[in-house]
Kinemage of the C-alpha trace (Angstrom):
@kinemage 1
@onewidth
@group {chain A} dominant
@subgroup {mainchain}
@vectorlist {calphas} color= white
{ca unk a 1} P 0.000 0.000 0.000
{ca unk a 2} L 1.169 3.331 -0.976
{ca unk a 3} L 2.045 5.804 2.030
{ca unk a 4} L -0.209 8.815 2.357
{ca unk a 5} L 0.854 12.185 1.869
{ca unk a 6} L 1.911 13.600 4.932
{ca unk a 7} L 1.047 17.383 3.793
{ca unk a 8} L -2.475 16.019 2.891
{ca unk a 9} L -2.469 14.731 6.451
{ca unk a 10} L -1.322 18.312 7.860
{ca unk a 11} L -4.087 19.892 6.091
{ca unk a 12} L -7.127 17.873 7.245
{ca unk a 13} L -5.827 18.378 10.547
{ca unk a 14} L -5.717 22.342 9.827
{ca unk a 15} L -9.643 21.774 8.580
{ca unk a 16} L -10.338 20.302 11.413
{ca unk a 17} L -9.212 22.636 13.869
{ca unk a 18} L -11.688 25.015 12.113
{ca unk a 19} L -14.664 23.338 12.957
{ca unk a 20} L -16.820 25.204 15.816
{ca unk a 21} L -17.894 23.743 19.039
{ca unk a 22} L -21.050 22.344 19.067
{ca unk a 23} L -20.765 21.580 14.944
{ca unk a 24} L -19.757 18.898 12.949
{ca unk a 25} L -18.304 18.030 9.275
{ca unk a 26} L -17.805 14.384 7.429
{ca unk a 27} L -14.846 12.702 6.530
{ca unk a 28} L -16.206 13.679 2.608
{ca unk a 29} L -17.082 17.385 3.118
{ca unk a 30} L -13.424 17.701 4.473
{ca unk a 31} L -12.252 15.674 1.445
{ca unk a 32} L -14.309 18.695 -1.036
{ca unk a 33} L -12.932 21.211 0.784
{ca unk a 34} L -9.011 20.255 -0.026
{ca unk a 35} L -9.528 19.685 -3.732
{ca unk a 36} L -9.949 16.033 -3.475
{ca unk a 37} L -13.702 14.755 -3.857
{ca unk a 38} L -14.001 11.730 -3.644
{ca unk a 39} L -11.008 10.663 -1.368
{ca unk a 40} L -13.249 10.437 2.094
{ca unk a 41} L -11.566 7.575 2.946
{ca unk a 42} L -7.749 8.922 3.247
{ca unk a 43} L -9.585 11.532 5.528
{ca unk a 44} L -10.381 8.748 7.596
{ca unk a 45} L -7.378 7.449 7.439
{ca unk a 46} L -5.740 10.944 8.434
{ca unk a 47} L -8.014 10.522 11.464
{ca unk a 48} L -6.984 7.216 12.546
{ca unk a 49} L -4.985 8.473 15.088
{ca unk a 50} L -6.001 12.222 15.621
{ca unk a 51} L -7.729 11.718 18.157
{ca unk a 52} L -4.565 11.405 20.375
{ca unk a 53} L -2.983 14.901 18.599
{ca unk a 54} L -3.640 18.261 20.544
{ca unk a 55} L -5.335 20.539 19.210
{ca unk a 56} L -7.507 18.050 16.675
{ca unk a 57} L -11.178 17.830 17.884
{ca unk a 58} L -11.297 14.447 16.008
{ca unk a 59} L -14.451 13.546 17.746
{ca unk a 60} L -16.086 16.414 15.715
{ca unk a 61} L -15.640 13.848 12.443
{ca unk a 62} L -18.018 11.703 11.204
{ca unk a 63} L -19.681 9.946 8.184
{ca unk a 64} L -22.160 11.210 6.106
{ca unk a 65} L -24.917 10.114 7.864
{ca unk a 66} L -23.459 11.001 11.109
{ca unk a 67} L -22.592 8.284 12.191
{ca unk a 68} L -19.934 7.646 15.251
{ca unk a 69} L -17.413 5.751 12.784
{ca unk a 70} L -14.098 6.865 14.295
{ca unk a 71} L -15.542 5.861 17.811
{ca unk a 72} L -13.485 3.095 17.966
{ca unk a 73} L -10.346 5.729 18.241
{ca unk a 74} L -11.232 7.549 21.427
{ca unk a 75} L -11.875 4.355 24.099
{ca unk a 76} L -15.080 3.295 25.291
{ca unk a 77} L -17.885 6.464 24.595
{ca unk a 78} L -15.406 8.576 25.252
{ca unk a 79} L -15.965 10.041 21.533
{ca unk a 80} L -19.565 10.213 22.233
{ca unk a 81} L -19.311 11.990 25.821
{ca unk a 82} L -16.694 14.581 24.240
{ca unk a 83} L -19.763 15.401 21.753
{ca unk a 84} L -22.296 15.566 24.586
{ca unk a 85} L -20.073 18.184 26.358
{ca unk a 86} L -20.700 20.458 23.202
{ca unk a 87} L -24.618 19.814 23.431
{ca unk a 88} L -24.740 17.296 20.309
{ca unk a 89} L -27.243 14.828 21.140
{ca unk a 90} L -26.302 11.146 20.316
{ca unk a 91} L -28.757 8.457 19.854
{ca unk a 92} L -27.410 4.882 19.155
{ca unk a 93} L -23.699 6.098 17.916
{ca unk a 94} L -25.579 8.442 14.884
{ca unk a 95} L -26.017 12.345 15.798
{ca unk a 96} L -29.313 13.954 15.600
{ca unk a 97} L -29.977 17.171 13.908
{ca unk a 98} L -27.051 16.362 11.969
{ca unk a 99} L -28.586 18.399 9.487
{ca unk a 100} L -28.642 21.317 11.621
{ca unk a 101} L -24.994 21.366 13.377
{ca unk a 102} L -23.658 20.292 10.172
{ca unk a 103} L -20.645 22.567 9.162
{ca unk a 104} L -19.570 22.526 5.205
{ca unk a 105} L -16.021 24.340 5.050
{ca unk a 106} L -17.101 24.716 1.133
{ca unk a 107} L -19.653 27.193 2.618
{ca unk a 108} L -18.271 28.608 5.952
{ca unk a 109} L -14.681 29.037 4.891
{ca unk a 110} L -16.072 30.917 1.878
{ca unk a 111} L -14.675 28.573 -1.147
């Protein structure tokens, strides 16, 4: 398997550091933002181990459905309860009013 670029890593992280409390993005929107529809899974893979960088609200990352996927990251819930401190409501590992606290960087970076 091919190594990932490390810049590419660098700047998902930046995007990520952007995102507001109480808001969240997918692992796609991110992807849009940098240029490279399509690649949502290398965002993912950028996130693997975010979650353990300072600075990286990881836990405000999810699928496009909102879904919990990177739960597995964080230790038991602890993804969950980190999202709970920032009054998003989480029902059965999937975030409701995703809709709502959805933030596009296409839109609220201005690109």
């Amino acid at each position: 398997m091919k190594e990932p670029n490390v810049n590419f890593f660098k700047d998902v992280y930046e995007v990520v550091r952007l995102i507001p409390r109480g808001r969240v993005t997918s692992y796609g929107a991110i992807a849009e933002y940098l240029g490279t529809k399509g690649s949502a899974r290398v965002v993912g893979w950028a996130m693997h181990g975010a979650a353990a960088i300072e600075g990286v609200p990881a836990h405000r990352v999810v699928n496009r459905q909102g879904l919990l996927t990177g739960k597995i990251h964080f230790g038991e819930n602890k993804m969950q309860k980190l999202l709970e401190n920032e009054n998003i409501k989480v029902v059965n590992h999937k975030i409701q009013d995703f809709e709502k606290i959805f933030w596009d960087p296409m839109s609220e970076l201005g690109l």
